[in-house]
VEXDREN-2710 file (C-alpha; in Angstrom, 1 decimal):
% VEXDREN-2710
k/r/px/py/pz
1/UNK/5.7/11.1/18.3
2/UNK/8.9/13.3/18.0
3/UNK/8.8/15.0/14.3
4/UNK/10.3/13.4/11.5
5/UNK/12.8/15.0/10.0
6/UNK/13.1/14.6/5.6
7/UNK/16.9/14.6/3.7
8/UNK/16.0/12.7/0.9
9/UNK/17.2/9.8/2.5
10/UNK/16.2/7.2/5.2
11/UNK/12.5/7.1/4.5
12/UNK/11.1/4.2/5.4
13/UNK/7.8/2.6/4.8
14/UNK/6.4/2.7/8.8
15/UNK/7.4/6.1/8.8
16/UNK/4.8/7.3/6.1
17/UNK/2.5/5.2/7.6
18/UNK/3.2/7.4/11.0
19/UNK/3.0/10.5/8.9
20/UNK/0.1/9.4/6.8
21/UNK/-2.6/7.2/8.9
22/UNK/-1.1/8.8/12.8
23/UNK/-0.6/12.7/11.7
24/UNK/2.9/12.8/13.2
25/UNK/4.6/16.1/11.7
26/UNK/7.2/16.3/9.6
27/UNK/9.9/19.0/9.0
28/UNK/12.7/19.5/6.9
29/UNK/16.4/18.5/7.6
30/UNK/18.4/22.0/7.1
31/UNK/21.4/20.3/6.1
32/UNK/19.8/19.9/2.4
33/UNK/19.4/23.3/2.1
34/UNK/22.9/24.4/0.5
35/UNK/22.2/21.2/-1.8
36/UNK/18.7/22.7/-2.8
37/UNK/20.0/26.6/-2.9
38/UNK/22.5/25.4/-5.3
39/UNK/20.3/23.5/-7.5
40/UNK/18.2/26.5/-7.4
41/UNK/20.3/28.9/-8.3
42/UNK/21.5/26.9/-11.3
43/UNK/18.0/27.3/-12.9
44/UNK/17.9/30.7/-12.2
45/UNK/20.6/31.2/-14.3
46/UNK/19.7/29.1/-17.6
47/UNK/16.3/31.6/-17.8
48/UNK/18.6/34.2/-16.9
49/UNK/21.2/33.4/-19.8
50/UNK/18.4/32.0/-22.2
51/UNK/19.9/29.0/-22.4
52/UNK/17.7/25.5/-23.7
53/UNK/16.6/23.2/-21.0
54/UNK/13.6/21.0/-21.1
55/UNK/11.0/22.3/-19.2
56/UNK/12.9/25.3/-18.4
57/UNK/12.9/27.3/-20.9
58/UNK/11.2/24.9/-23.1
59/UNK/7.6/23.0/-23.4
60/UNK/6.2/20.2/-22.4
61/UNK/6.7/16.6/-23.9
62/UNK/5.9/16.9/-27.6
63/UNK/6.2/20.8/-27.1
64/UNK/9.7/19.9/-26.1
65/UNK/11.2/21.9/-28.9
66/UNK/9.4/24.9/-28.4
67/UNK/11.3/27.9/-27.0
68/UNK/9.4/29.3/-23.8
69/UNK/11.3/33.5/-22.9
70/UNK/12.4/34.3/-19.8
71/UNK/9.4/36.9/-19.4
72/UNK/6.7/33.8/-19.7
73/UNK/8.9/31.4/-17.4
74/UNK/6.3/31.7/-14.7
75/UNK/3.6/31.8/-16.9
76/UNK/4.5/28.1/-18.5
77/UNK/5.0/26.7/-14.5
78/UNK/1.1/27.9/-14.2
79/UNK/-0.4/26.6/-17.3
80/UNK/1.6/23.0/-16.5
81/UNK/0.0/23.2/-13.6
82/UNK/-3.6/24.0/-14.3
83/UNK/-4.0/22.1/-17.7
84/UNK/-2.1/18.8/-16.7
85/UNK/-5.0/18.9/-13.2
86/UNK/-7.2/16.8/-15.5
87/UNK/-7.4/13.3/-13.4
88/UNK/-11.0/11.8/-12.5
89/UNK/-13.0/9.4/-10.5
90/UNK/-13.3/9.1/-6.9
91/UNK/-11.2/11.0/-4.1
92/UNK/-8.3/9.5/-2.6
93/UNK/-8.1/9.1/1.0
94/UNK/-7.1/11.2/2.9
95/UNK/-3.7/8.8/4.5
96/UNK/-3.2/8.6/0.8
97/UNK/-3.2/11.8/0.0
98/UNK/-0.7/12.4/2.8
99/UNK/1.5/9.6/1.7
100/UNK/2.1/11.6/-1.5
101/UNK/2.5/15.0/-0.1
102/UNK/5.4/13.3/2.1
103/UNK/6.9/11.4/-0.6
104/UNK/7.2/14.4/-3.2
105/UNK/8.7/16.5/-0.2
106/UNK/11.5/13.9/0.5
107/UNK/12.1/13.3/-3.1
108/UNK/13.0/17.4/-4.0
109/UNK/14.9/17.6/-0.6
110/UNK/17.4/15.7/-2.0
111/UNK/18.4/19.0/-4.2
112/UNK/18.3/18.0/-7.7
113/UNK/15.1/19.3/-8.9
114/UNK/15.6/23.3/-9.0
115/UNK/13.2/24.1/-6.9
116/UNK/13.4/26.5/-4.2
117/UNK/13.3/25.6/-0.7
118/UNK/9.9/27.2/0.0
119/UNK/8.0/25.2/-2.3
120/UNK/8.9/21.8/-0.2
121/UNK/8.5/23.8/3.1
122/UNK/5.2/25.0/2.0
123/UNK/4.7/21.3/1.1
124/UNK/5.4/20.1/4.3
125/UNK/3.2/22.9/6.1
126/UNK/0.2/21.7/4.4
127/UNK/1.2/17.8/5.4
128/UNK/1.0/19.2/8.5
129/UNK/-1.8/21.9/8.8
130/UNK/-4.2/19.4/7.4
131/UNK/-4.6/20.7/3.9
132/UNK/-5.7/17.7/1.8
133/UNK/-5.6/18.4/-2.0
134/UNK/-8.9/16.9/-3.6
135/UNK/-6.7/14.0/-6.0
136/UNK/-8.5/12.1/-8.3
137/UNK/-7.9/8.2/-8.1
138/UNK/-7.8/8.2/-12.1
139/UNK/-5.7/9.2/-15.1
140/UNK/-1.7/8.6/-14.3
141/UNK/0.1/6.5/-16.8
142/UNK/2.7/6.0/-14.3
143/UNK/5.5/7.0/-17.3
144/UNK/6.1/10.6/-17.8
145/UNK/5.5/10.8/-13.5
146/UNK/2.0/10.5/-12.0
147/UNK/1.1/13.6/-13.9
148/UNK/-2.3/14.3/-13.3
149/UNK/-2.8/13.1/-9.6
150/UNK/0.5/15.3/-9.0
151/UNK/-1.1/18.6/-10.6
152/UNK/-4.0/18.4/-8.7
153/UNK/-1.8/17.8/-5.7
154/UNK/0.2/21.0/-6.8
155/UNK/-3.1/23.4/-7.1
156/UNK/-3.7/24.5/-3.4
157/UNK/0.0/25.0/-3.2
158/UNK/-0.6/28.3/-5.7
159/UNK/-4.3/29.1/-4.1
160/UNK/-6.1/27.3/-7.0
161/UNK/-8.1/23.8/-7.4
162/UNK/-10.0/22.1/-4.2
163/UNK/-8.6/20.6/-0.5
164/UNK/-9.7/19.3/2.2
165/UNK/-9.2/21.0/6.0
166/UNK/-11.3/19.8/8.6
167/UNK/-13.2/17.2/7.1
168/UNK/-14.6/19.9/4.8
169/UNK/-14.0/20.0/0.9
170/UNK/-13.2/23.8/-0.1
171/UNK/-11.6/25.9/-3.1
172/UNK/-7.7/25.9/-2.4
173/UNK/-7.6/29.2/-1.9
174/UNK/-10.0/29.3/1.1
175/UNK/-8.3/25.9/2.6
176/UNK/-4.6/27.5/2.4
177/UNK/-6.2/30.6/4.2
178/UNK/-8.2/28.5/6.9
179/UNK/-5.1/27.0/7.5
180/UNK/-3.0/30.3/7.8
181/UNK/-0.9/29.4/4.6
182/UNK/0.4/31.5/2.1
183/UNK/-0.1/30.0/-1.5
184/UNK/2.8/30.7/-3.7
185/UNK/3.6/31.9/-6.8
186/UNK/5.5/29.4/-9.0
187/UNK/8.8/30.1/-10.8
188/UNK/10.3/27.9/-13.5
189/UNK/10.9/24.3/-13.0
190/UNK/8.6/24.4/-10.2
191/UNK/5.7/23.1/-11.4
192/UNK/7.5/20.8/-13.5
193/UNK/9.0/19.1/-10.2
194/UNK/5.7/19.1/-8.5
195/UNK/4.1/16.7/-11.1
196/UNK/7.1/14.5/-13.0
197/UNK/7.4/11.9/-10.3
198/UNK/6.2/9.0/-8.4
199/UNK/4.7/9.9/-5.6
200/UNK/1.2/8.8/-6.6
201/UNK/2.6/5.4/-6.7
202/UNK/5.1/5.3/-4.2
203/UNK/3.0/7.0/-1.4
204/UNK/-0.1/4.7/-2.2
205/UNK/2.3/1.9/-2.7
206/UNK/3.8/2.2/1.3
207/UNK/0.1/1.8/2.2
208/UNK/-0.1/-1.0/0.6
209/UNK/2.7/-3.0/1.3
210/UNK/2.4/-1.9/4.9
211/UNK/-0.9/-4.1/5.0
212/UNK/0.6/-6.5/3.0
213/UNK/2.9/-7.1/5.8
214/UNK/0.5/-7.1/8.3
215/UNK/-1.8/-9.8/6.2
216/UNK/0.5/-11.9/5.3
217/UNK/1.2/-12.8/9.2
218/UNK/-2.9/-12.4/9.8
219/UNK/-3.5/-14.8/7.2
220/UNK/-0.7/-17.7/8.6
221/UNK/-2.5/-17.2/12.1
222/UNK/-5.9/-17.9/10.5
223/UNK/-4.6/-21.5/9.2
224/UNK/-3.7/-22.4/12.0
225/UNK/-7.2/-21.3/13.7
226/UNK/-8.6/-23.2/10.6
227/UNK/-6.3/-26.0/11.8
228/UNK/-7.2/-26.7/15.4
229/UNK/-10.7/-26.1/13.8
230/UNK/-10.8/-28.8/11.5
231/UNK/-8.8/-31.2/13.8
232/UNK/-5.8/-31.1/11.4
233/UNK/-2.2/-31.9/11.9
234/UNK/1.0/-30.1/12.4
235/UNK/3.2/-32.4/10.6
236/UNK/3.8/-30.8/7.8
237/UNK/5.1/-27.8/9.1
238/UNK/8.1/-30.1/10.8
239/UNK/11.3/-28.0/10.9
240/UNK/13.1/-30.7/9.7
241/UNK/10.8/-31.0/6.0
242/UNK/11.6/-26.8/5.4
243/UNK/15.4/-27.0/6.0
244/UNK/15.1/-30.0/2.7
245/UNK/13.4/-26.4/0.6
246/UNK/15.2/-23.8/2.4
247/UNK/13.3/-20.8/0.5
248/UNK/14.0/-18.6/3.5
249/UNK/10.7/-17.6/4.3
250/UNK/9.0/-20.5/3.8
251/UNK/11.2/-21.8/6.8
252/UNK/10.2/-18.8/8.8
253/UNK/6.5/-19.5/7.9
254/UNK/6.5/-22.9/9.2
255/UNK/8.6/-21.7/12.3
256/UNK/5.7/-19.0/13.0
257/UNK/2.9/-21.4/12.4
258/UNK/4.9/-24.2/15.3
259/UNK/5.0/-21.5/17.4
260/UNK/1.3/-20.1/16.9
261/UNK/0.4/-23.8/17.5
262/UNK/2.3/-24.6/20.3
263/UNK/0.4/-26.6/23.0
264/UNK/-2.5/-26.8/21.0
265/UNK/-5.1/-30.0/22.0
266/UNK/-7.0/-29.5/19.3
267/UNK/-4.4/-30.9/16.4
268/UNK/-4.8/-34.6/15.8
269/UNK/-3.0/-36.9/17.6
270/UNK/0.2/-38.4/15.8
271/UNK/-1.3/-42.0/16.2
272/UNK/-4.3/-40.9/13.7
273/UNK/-4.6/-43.2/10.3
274/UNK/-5.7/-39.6/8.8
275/UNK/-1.7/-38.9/7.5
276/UNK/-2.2/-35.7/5.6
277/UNK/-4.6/-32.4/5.4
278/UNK/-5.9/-30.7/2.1
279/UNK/-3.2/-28.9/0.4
280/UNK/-4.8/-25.1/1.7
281/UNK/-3.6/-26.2/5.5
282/UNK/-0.9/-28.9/4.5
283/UNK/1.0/-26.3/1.9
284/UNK/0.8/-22.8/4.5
285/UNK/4.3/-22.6/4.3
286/UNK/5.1/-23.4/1.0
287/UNK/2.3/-21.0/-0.4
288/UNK/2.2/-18.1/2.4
289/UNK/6.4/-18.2/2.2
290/UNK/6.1/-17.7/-1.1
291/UNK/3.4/-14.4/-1.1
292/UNK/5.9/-13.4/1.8
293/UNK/8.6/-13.0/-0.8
294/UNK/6.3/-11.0/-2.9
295/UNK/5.7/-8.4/0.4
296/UNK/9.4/-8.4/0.9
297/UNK/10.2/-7.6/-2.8
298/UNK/7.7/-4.5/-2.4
299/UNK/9.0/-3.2/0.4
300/UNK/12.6/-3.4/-0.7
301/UNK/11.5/-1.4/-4.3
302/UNK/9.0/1.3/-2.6
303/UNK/12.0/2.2/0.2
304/UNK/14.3/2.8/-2.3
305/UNK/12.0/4.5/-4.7
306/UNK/11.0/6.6/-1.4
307/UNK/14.5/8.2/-1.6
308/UNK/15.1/8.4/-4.9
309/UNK/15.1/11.7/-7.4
310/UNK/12.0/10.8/-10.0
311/UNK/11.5/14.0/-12.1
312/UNK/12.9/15.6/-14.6
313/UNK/15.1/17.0/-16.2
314/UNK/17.9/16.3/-13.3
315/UNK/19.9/19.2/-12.4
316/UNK/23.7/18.5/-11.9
317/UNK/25.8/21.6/-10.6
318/UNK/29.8/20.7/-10.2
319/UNK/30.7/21.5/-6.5
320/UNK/33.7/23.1/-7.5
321/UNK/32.5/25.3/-10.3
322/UNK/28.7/26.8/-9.2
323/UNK/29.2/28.0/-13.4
324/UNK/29.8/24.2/-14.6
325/UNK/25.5/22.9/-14.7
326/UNK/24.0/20.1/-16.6
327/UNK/20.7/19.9/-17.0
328/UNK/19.7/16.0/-18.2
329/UNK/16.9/14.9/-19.4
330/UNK/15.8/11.0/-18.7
331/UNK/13.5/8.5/-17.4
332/UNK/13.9/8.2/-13.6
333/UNK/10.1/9.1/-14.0
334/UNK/9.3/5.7/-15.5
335/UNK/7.6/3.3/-12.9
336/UNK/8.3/0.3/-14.5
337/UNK/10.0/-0.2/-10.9
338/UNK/6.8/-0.1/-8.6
339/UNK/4.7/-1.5/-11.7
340/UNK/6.1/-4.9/-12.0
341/UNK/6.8/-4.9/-7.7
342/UNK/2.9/-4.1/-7.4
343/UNK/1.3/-6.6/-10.0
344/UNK/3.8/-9.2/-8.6
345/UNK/2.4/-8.1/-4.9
346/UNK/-1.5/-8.2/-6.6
347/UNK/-0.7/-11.6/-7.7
348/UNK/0.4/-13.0/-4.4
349/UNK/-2.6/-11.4/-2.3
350/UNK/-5.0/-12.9/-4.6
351/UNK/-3.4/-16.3/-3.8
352/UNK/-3.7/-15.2/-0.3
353/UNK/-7.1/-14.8/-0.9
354/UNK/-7.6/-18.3/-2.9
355/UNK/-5.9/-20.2/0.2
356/UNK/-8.4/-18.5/2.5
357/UNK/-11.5/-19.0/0.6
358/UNK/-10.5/-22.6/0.0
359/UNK/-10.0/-23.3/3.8
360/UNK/-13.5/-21.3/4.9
361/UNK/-15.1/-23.9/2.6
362/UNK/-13.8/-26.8/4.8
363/UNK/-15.3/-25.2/7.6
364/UNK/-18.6/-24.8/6.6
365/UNK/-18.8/-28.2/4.0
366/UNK/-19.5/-30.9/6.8
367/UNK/-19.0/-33.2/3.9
368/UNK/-15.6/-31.6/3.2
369/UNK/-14.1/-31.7/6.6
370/UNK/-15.3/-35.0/7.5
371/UNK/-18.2/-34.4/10.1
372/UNK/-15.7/-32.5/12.2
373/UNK/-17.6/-29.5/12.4
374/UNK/-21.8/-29.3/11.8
375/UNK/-23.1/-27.9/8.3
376/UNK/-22.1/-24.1/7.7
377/UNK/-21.2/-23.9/11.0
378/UNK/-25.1/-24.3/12.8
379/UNK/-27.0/-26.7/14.8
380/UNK/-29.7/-26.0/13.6
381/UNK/-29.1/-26.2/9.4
382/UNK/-32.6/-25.7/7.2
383/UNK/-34.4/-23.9/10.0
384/UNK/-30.9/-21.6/9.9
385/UNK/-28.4/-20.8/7.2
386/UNK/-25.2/-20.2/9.1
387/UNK/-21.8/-19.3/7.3
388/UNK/-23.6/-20.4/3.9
389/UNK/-23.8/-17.1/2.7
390/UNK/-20.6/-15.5/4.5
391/UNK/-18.4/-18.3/2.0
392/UNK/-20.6/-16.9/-0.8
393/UNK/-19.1/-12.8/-0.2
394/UNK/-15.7/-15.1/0.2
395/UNK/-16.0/-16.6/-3.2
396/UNK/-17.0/-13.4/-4.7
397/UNK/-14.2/-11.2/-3.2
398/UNK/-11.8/-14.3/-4.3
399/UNK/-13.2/-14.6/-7.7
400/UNK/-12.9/-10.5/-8.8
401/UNK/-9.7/-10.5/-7.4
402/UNK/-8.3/-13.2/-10.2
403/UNK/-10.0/-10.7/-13.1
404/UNK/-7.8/-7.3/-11.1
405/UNK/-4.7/-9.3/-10.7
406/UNK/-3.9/-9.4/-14.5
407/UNK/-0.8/-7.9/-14.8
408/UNK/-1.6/-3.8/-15.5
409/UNK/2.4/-3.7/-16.2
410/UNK/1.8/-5.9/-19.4
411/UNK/-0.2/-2.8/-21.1
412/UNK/1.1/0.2/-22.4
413/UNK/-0.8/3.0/-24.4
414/UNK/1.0/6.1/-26.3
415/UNK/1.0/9.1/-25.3
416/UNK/1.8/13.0/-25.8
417/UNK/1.5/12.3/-29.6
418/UNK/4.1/9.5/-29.3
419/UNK/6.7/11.2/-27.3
420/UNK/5.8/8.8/-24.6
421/UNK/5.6/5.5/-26.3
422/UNK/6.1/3.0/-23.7
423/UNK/4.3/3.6/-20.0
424/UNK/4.2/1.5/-17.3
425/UNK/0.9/1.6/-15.8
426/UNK/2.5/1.5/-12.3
427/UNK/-0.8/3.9/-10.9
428/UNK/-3.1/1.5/-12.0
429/UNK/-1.1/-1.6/-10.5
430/UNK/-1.3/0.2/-7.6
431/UNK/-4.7/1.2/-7.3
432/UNK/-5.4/-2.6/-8.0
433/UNK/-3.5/-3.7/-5.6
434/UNK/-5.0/-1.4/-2.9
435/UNK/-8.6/-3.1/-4.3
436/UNK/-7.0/-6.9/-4.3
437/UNK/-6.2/-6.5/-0.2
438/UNK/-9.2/-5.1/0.8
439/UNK/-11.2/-8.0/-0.4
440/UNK/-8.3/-10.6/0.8
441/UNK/-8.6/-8.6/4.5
442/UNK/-11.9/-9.5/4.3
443/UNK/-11.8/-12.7/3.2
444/UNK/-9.5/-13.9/5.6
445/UNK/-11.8/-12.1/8.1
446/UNK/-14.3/-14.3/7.4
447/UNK/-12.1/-17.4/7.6
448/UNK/-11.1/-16.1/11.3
449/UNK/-15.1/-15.6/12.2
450/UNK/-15.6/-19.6/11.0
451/UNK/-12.6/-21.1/12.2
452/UNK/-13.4/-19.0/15.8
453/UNK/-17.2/-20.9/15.0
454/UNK/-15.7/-24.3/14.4
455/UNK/-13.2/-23.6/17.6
456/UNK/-16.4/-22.9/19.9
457/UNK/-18.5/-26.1/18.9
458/UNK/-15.4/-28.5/19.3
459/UNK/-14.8/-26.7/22.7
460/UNK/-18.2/-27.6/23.1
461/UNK/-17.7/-31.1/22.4
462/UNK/-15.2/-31.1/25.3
463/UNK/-12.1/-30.7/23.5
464/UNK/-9.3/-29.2/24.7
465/UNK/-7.1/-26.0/24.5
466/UNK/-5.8/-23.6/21.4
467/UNK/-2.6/-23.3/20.8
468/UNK/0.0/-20.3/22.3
469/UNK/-0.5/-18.0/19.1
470/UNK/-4.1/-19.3/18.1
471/UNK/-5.7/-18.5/22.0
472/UNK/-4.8/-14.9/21.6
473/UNK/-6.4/-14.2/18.2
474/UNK/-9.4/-16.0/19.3
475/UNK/-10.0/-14.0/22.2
476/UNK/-9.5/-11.0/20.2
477/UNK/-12.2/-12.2/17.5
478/UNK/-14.8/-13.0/20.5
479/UNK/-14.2/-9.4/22.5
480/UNK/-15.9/-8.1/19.2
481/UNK/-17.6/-10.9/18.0
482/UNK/-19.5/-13.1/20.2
483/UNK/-20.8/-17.0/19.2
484/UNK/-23.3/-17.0/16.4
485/UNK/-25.9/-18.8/18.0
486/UNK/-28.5/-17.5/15.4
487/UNK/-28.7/-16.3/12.2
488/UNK/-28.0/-12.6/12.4
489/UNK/-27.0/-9.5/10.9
490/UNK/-23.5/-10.8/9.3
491/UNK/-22.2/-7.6/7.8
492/UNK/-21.3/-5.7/10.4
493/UNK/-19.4/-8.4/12.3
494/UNK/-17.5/-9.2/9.0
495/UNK/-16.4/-5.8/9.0
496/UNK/-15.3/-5.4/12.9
497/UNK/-12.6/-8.5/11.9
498/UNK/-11.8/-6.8/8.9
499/UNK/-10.9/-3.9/10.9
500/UNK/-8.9/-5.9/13.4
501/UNK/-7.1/-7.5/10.4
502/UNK/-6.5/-4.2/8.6
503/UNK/-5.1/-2.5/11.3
504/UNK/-2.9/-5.6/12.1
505/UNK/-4.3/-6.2/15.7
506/UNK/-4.5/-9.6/15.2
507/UNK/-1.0/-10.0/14.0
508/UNK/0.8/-7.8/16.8
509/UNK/-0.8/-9.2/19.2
510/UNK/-0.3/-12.8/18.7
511/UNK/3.3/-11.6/17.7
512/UNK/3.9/-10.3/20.9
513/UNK/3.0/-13.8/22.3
514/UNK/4.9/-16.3/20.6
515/UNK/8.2/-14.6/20.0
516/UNK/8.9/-13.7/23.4
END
């Protein structure tokens, strides 16, 4: 892949997934420079002239009021850094660690931060040497910026804290040096527009939504397997019933699902008494149109929030007049934005989830889908257990994800002895959200193993073809996963379909084949 180059603007989700999870390299447009220089220069001057600015040539949140001298500028940049690097629990990955070294690069290109150009160069150098700061999963608020994931972030940048190079985990210091990178030396504002921003939430957020896109298609295509499984019908998704409700993408659900079912022989037969299908096959559209929304909503905040200027204060030099600055202090930190975006998203994956769980237990309920397909999906039920137990990690996964999609945007905590009295939570949304799709991935990974179970024994019963869409993910399923003939080792080939739904084989695939 050719580099990408940053402005500020233009970032899009796909491309920090290229930059993140596909290590393409990234380098900064020069055109921003005159933009950053100028920003630059203008905080050089308020230390220079003594004047008050927040975080300039002042403290930090309830410090605000406290008068910070030229001489200890640098000093106050340091101590932000090292005492606000006080996030805990587990690592992040490493794509998401990425994701947030792009997004805080992009965000002080745009030149409104006062910093100097090295710092997002050096930045960028890291993103693409391989130097992964060590970033705590816990302790942003997701108000005053992602503080404490940001800080530890910022700490290799000056030689200090832990990173990653090479798979191994090393002091800063050692993984700038590996790497052939200079740590620098902070000057004021600096550290202040390292942490006070979204990144933490924005660049996990892409990787989110980027497999929300990807599952949301995944989990249409496994209805319709379910479908042909279960000997359902294809009435409800009739063109003509979607344009009476035209919620736009519940009319490009159905239309997707008519195509992924085209020329199926499986479906039952028009003439069938048997009029209508359990609300979890009959309702795709309505309910998967709906979670579509949700995706579409997240992408639409996160790209904007990509190229937007989150810290503070904001520095505003008059083009005309390099002497006329304005330093203001806000809120574009707040991520009430991505909070509210991300627990709406959580919300819908969970129903994703409840759809897909509620469809795997036609498949294996022989009383439930009529006799259509044998008891948990074996011939050979007492003796063998079958898909019993697969539903079981279904329900589970289902279940916890009702108890983490409780809005985290509905909480707020104090902080920073009041100063911060309303925070959005966004991080925690977020990292919820990230938790909610694994388990759906899964979930509907398991639907695809059953309903590729149910497809083989009615194939077996001498039944005729899948559909245009629903042939292509089934061969897919079985070049991984082969017939269960016997009870086996289940975990493993869970996971293998997991994968192909996480990395949204499935869905490009079968894509590719119906929309040609």
């Amino acid at each position: 892949m050719e580099p990408l180059i940053i402005s500020g603007q233009g970032l899009k989700i796909d491309d920090v997934v290229d930059v993140a999870r596909r290590g393409r390299e990234v380098e900064l447009d020069t055109a921003v420079l005159p933009q950053v220089n100028r920003s630059r220069q203008a905080v050089e001057k308020l230390v220079r002239e003594g004047q008050v600015a927040y975080g300039i040539t002042t403290g930090f949140g309830r410090f605000k009021d406290k008068f910070i001298s030229a001489d200890e500028s640098l000093l106050l940049q340091l101590n932000l850094v090292r005492s606000h690097a006080a996030g805990t629990g587990p690592a992040l990955l490493e794509e998401q660690v990425r994701a947030m070294l792009l997004a805080r690069a992009n965000t002080l290109a745009q030149g409104y931060s006062g910093v100097r150009p090295i710092v997002i160069q050096r930045l960028l150098e890291m993103l693409n040497a391989g130097v992964h700061p060590r970033v705590p999963a816990q302790g942003s608020l997701g108000a005053s910026g992602d503080l404490a994931p940001l800080a530890h972030l910022a700490l290799p940048l000056i030689g200090e804290g832990e990173a990653f190079f090479n798979d191994a985990l090393m002091p800063g210091g050692e993984a700038m040096a590996a790497a052939n990178l200079e740590p620098i030396e902070l000057e004021a504002k600096e550290g202040l527009a390292l942490l006070n921003g979204t990144a933490f939430m924005v660049g996990l957020g892409a990787l989110v939504v980027r497999r929300a896109i990807n599952l949301a298609l995944t989990a249409d295509i496994a209805a319709a397997l379910t479908l042909e499984a279960l000997r359902g019908t294809d009435h409800a998704y009739d063109a003509r019933v979607h344009q009476l409700r035209p919620h736009p993408r519940q009319i490009e659900c159905a239309t997707f699902l008519r195509r992924v079912l085209a020329g199926s022989q499986l479906l039952r037969p028009k003439s069938s008494k048997n009029v209508q299908d359990p609300y979890t096959l009959r309702c795709v559209p309505q309910v998967h149109g709906a979670v579509r929304d949700s995706v579409a909503y997240a992408q639409w905040v996160l790209e904007i929030e990509l190229n937007s200027v989150n810290d503070n204060p904001l520095i505003f030099v008059d083009e005309q007049d390099e002497n006329k600055i304005e330093v203001i202090s806000a809120g574009n930190f707040h991520g009430e934005p991505i909070a509210l975006a991300m627990d709406y998203l959580k919300l819908a994956l969970t129903e994703i989830g409840n759809m897909s769980e509620r469809r795997i237990a036609q498949l294996v309920d022989a009383n439930s889908n009529g006799g259509v397909l044998p008891m948990f999906l074996t011939e050979n039920g007492g003796l063998e257990s079958g898909f019993m137990i697969a539903h079981y990690s279904a329900a589970a996964l289902a279940s916890e994800n009702k108890v983490l999609a409780h809005p985290a945007s509905a909480d707020t905590i104090p902080s920073s002895a009041n100063v911060e009295d309303h925070v959005s939570m966004g991080a925690t949304a977020v990292r919820q959200a990230e938790m909610i799709m694994t388990h759906t991935e899964t979930v509907v990974a398991i639907e695809l193993l059953a309903a590729a179970q149910g497809v083989d024994f009615r194939r077996s019963y001498g039944e005729g073809a899948l559909g245009a869409g629903t042939h292509i993910a089934y061969e897919l399923i079985r070049q991984h996963v082969p017939f269960i003939a016997e009870d086996c080792y289940m975990a493993p080939l869970i996971e293998a379909v997991r994968q192909l739904v996480h990395e949204g084989d499935i869905k490009r695939a079968v894509e590719a084949a119906v929309t040609q």
